[in-house]
C-alpha positions in Angstrom: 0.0 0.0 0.0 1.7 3.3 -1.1 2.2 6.2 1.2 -0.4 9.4 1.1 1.5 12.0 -1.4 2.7 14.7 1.0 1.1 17.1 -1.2 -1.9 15.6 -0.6 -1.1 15.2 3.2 -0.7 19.3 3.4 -3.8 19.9 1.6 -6.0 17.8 4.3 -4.1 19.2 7.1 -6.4 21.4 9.5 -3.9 22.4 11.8 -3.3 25.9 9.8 -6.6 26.5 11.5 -7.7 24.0 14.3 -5.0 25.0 16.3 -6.4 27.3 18.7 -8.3 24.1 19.7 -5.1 23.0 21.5 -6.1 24.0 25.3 -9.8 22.5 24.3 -8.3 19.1 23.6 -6.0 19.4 26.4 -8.8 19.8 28.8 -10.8 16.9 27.3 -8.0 14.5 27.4 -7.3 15.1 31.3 -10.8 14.4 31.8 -10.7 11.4 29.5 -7.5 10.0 31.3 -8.7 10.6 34.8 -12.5 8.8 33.7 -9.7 5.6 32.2 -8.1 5.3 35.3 -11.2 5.6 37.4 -12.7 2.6 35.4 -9.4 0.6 35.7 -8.7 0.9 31.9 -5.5 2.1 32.8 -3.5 2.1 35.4 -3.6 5.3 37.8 -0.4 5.8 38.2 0.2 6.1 34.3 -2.9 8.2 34.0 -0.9 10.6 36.4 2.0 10.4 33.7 -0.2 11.5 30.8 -2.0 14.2 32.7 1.3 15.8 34.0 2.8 15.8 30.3 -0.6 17.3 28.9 0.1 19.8 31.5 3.3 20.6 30.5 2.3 20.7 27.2 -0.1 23.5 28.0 2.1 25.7 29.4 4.3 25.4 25.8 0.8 26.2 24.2 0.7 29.2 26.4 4.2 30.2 26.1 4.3 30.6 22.3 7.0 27.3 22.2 4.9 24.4 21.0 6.7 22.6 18.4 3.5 22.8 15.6 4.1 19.8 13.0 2.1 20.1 9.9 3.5 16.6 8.9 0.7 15.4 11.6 -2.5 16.9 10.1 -4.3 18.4 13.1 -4.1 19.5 16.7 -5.0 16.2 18.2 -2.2 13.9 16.3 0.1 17.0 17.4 -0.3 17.3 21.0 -0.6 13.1 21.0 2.9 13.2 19.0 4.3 15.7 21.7 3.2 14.0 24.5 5.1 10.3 23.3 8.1 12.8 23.0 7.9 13.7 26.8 6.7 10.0 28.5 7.7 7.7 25.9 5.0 5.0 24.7 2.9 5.5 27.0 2.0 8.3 25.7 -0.1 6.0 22.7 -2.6 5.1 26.0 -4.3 8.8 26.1 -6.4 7.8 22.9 -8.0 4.5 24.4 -11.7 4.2 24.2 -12.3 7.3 21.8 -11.3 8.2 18.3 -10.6 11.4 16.7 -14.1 12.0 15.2 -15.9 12.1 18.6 -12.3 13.7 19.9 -12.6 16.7 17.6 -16.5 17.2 18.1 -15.7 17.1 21.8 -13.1 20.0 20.9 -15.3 22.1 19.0 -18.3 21.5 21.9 -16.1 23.0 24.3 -14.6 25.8 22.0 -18.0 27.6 21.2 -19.7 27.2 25.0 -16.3 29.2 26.1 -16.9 31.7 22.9 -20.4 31.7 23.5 -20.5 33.1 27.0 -17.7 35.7 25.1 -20.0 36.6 22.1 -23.0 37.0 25.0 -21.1 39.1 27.2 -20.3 41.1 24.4 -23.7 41.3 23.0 -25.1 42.2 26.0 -22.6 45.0 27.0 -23.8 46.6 23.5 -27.8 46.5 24.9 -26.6 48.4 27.6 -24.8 51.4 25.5 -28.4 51.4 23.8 -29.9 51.8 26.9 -27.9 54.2 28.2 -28.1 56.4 24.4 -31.9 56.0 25.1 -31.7 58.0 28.6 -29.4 60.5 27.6 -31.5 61.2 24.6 -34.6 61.5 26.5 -37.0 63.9 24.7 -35.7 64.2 21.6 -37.7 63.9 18.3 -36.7 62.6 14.8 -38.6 61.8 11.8 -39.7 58.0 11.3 -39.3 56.5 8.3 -41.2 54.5 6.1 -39.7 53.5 2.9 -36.7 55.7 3.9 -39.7 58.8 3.6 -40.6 60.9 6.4 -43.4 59.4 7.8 -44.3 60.1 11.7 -42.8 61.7 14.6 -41.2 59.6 17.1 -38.8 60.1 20.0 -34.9 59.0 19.8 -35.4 56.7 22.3 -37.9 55.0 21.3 -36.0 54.1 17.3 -32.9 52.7 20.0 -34.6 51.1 21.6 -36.1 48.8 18.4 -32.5 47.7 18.5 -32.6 46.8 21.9 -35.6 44.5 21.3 -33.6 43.0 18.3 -30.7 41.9 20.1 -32.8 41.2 23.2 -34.0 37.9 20.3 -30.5 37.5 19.5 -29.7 36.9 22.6 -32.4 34.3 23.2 -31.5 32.7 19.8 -27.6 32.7 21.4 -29.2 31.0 24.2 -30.8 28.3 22.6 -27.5 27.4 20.3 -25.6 27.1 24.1 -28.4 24.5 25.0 -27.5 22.8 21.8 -23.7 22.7 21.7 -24.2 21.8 25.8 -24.3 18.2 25.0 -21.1 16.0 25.0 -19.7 13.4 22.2 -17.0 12.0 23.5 -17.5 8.3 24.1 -19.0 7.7 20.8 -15.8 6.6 19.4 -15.7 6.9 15.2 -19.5 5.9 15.0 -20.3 2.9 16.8 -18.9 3.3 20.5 -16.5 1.6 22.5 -16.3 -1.8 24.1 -14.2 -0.1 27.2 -15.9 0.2 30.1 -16.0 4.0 29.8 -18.3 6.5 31.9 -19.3 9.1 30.0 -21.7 10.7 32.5 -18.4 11.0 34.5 -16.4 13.1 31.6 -19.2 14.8 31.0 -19.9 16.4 34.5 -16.2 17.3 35.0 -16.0 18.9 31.8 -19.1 20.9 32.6 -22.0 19.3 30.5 -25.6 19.0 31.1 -25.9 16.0 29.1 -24.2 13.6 26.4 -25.5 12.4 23.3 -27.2 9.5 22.7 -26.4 8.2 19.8 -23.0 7.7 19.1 -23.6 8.0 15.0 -25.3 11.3 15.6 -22.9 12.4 18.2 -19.8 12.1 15.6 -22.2 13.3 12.2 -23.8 16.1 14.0 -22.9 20.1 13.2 -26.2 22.0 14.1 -24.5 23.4 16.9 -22.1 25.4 14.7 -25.0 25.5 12.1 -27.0 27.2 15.0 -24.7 29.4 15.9 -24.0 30.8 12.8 -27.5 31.0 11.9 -27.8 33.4 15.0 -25.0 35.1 13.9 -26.2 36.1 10.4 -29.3 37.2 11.7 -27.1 39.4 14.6 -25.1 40.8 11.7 -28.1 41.7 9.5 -29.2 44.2 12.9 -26.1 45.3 13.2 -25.9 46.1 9.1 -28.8 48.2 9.7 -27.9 49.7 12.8 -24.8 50.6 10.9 -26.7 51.8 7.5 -28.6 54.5 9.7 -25.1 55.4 11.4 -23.7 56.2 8.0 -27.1 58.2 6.5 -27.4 60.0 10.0 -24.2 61.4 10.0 -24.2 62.2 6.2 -24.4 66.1 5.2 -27.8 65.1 3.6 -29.6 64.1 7.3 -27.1 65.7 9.1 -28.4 64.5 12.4 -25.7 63.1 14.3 -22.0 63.0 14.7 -19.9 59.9 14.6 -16.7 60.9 17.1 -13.2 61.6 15.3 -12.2 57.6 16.8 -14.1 55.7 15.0 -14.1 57.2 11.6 -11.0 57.9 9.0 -10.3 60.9 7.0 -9.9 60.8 2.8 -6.6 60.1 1.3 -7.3 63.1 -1.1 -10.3 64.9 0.0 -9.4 66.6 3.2 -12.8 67.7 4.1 -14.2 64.2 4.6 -14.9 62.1 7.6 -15.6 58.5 6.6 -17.9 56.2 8.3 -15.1 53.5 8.3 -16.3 51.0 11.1 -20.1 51.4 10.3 -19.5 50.4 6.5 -16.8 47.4 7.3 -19.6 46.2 9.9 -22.4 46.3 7.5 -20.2 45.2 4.7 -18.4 41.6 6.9 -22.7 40.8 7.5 -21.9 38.9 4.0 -18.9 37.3 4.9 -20.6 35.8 8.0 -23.8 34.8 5.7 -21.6 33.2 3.2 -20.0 30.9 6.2 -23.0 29.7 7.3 -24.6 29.1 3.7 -20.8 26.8 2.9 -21.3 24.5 6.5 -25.2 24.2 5.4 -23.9 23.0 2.2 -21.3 21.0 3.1 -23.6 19.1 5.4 -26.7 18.7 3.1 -25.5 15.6 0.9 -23.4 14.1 3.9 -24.1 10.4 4.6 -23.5 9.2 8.4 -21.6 9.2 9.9 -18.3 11.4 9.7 -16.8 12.5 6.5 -13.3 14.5 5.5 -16.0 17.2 4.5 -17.3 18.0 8.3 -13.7 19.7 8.4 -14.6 22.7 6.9 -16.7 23.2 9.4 -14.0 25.2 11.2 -12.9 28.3 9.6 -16.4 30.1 9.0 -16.7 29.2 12.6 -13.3 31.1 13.8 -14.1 33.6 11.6 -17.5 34.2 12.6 -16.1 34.3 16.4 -13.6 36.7 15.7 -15.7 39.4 14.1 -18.2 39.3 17.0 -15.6 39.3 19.0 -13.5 42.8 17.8 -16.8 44.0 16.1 -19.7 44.3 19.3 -17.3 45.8 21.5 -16.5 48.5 19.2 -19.6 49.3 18.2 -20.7 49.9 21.7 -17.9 52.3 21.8 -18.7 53.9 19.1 -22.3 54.8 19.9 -21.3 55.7 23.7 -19.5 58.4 21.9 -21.7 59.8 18.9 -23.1 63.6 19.1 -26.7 64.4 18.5 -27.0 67.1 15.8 -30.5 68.7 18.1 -31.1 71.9 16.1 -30.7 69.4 13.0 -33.2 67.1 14.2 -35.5 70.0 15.3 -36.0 71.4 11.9 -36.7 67.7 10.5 -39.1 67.2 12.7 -40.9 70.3 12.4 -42.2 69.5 8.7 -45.7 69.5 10.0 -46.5 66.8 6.8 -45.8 64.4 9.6 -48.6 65.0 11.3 -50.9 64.1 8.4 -51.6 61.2 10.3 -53.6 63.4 13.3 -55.2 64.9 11.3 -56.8 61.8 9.5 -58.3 60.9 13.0 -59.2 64.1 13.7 -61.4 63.5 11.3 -62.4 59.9 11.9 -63.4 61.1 16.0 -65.7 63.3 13.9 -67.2 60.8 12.1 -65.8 59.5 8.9 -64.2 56.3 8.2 -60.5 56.5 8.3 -60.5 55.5 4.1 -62.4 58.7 3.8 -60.4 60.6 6.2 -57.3 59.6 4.4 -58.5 60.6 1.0 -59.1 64.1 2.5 -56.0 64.7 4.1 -54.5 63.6 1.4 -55.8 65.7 -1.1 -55.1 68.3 1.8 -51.5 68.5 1.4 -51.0 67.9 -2.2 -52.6 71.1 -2.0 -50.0 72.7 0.3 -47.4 70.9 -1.8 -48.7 72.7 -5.1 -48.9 76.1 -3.3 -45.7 75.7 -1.4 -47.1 75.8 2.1 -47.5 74.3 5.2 -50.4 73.0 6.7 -49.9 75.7 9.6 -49.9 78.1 7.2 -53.2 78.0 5.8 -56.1 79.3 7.4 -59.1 77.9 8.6 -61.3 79.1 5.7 -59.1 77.3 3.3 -58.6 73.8 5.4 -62.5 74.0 6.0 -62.9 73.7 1.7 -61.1 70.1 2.5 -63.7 69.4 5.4 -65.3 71.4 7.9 -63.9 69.8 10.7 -60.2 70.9 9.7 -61.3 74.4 10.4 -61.4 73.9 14.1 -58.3 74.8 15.7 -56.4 72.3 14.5 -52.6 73.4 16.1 -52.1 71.1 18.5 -52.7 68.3 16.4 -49.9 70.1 14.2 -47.5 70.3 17.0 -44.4 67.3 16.5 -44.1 67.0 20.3 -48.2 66.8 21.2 -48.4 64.1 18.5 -45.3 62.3 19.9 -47.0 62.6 23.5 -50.5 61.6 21.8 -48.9 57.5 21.0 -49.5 56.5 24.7 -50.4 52.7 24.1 -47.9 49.8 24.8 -44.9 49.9 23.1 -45.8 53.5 21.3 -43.8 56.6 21.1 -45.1 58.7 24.0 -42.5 59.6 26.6 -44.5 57.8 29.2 -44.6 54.5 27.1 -40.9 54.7 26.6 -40.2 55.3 29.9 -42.4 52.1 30.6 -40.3 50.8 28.0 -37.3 51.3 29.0 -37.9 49.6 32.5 -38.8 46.6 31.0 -35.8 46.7 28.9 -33.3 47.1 31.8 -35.3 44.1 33.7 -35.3 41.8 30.8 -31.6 42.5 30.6 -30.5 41.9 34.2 
């Protein structure tokens, strides 16, 4: 039987990537060696051999001065190989009663629950800024948008705070991918199990798992954990894309209604005037590279047969890379919005195009009888009058609003004035400051 072409031997290799799953397979093989000698698989006294030499190895993990071998594809033949350096043969007894398909699922398992509790963290410090932008702004009106078209008044707060409740369901989602990966493989061996006399319960409960799979086949075939969580990712970095889109138009010349601080943007190499949205745009614009990991491990998985295949390897590097940029990306974000500006005078003449209170006045006239259908056609045909004679609806005078309907020559100003209508949206989850005060306590106390 001829020898695997090295060329061939370097293109399968995953240690380029899977090596920052080195202190992850050291902690599931102490656990693994202590559960062998428990069970009299093999002797205690060599179990304390191979636990001391994975410790050792470790520390050359930690210290930068592990002696990485592509010529052994992965991290688990490299820290095996490393470890029959330091005790001799007896390093060959760590991988009794497992193989390196349930090995490298255990790996991954305990990778993403550590990453996860990160990414959460993370997540959650980024609610908080919201929050906090959400007080500090307390009052303050902008234009809402409907098809990126002035539409109604609402309060600052209260457009934060949809964020909020977005990655308030991110968080939940993040949740249920933890309960997911929270299950432990090893034990399974490469499909079938093991004829040792293993306790898997026992690894399980000193590596910190709630429970074990059942199957062994589906324990070594199975990647809906990673699935999972970068299907939660994708949908995290589509909020954050438009979180980010509004940064950028906000702080355009053309809205003009906030501020992005000197930090977290980057001047022009030729235009000296400009002040580019840097972070905003390379957030919105990684959202694809995140899609496009989940999309390849969704593919790669689809025409799999059971149980493990070379394939289920590229299951790795979307992962990393999906870490990483939640990793460097939340935190910054939530740094960058602690310290945007608030363009008020800006925001006050946006808000004072009294077009937004169309709405009003189209139940002004339904409380005097109409159906809202007819109310709407009025109103409408209201201000494409004011738009053809260049005016606003405050400007006209009650003769000439009671041509449209007699009702609109009442005194009609509140129902004109941005703030009043802002204060008028008083039910659950509205605009009115006292719903977003109600609001915003519910948000802190689904938070904590």
């Amino acid at each position: 039987m001829k020898d695997t072409a090295r060329a061939v031997l370097h293109f399968t290799a995953s240690l380029p990537f899977d090596k920052r799953l080195a202190f992850a397979d050291i902690k599931g093989s102490i656990a693994h060696v202590e559960m062998l000698a428990d069970r009299d698989i093999i002797d205690p006294h060599e179990a304390e051999q191979i636990i001391s030499g994975l410790k050792e190895i470790r520390e050359e993990v930690e210290q930068g001065r592990f002696p990485y071998d592509l010529d052994f594809e992965d991290i688990h033949m490299n820290i095996e190989k490393r470890l029959t350096e330091k005790i001799g043969p007896l390093g060959g007894k760590l991988h009794t009663g497992r193989s390196r398909n349930d090995q490298v699922a255990l790996d991954t398992h305990l990778y993403m629950k550590e990453e996860i509790e990160v990414v959460g963290q993370a997540l959650q410090q980024l609610q908080e800024t919201i929050l906090h932008l959400a007080e500090r702004f307390e009052g303050v009106l902008i234009p809402g948008y409907t098809h990126l078209q002035r539409a109604q008044p609402v309060l600052l707060s209260h457009h934060l705070l949809a964020y909020f409740w977005m990655l308030q369901r991110d968080r939940g989602r993040l949740e249920g991918v933890l309960k997911c990966t929270d299950l432990m493989p090893l034990g399974a061996g490469a499909l079938a199990g093991t004829g040792f006399d293993i306790d898997r319960l026992q690894v399980a409960e000193k590596l910190g798992f709630s429970g074990i799979y059942e199957n062994s086949i589906d324990a070594v075939s199975d990647r809906d954990y990673v699935i999972e969580f970068l299907s939660f990712a994708a949908v995290l970095m589509m909020h954050l894309s438009r979180l980010c889109e509004e940064l950028i138009n906000w702080s355009s010349a053309e809205f003009g209604f906030i501020e992005l601080d000197d930090a977290y943007t980057t001047g022009s190499s030729m235009m000296p005037q400009k002040k580019n949205p840097d972070l905003a745009e390379l957030a919105r614009g990684k959202t694809g590279r995140v899609y496009g990991s989940l999309f390849a491990i969704l593919t790669v998985m689809k025409g799999l047969p059971l149980a493990y295949n070379k394939d289920m390897q590229e299951d790795k590097e979307g992962l990393f890379d999906t870490v990483d940029t939640l990793k460097s990306l939340l935190p910054l974000l939530a740094e960058m919005l602690d310290t945007i500006t608030v363009n008020q005078s800006c925001l006050k003449e946006a808000v004072d195009d009294d077009y937004l209170c169309a709405t009003d006045l189209a139940d002004h006239l339904v409380k005097k009888g109409l159906s809202f259908r007819d109310a709407h056609h009025v109103v409408g045909s209201l201000i494409a009058y004011c738009r053809k004679e260049e005016k606003r609806l405050r400007e006209l005078d009650p003769e000439t609003r009671g041509r449209f309907h007699p009702a609109l020559a009442e005194e009609i100003s509140a129902l004109l004035d941005p703030v009043k209508v802002v204060e008028a949206r008083n039910s659950r989850g509205g605009t009115a400051p006292s719903a977003v005060r109600e609001q915003l306590k519910l948000a802190w106390k689904e938070l904590a």
